[in-house]
C-alpha positions in Angstrom: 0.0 0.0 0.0 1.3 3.6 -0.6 0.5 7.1 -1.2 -0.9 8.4 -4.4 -1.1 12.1 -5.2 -4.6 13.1 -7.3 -5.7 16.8 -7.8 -7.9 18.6 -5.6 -10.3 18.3 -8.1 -10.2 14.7 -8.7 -10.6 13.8 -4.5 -13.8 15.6 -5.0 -15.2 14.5 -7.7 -14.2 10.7 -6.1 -15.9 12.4 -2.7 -19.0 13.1 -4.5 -19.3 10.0 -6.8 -18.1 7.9 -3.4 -21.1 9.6 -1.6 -23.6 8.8 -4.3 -22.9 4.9 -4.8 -22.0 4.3 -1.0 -18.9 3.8 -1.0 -15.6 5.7 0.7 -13.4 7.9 -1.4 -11.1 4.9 -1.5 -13.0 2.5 -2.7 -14.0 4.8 -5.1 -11.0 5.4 -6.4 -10.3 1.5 -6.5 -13.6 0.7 -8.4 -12.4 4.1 -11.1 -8.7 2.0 -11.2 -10.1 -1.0 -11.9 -12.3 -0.2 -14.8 -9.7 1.6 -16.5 -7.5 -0.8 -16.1 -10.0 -3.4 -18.0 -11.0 -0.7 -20.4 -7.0 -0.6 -21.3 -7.0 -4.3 -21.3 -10.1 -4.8 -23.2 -10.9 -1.6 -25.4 -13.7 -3.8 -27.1 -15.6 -4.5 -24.0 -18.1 -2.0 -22.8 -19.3 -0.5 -19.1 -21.6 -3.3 -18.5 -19.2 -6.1 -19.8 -16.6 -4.6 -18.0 -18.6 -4.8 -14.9 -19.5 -8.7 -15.3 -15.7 -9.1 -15.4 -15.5 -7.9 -12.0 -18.0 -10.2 -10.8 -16.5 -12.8 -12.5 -13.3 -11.9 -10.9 -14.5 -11.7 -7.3 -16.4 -15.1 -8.1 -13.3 -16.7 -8.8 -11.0 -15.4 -5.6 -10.1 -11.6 -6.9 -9.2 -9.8 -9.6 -6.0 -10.6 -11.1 -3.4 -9.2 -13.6 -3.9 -13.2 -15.4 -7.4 -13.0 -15.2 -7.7 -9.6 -16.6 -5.4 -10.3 -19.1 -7.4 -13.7 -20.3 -9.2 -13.2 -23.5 -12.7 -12.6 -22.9 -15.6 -14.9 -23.7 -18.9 -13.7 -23.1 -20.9 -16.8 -23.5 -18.2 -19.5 -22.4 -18.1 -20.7 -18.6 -16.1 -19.5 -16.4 -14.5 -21.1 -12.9 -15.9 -20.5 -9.6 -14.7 -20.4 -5.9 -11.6 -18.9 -4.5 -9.1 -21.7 -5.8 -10.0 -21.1 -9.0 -7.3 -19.5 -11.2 -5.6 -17.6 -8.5 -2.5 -15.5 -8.7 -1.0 -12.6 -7.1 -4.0 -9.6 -7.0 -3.2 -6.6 -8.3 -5.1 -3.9 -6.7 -6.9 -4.9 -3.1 
């Protein structure tokens, strides 16, 4: 864990969007860095795919730099539970 430096501007607008979906300015900010860093991963994938990624992810134990780097299949199963797939996380 460390220290990063954002504008004034952005801690507030992660302060207000935080507010307005319940969560803290951190976990805000978490939930902003890991969408973008799907987006950059998978620039054909939109919001709502993005989002079943994530649940996908957390289904299988986390998101994950292998994981998020796996080609994405919309309609093919994936593996559940924490064992599944597991390798070091990359943002918790």
């Amino acid at each position: 864990m460390g220290i990063v430096k954002i504008s004034d501007l952005m801690h507030e607008n992660l302060r207000v969007a935080g507010t307005a979906l319940s969560r803290s300015i951190n976990a805000q900010a978490e939930h902003w860095m890991r969408i973008g860093m799907l987006a950059e991963l998978h620039p054909d994938l939109d919001h709502r795919e993005l989002c079943q990624l994530l649940v996908r992810a957390e289904m299988a134990g986390g998101l994950d730099l292998a994981m998020a780097c796996a080609p994405s299949e919309p309609h093919a199963p994936r593996p559940s539970g924490r064992a599944a797939g597991r390798t070091a996380k990359v943002v918790q």
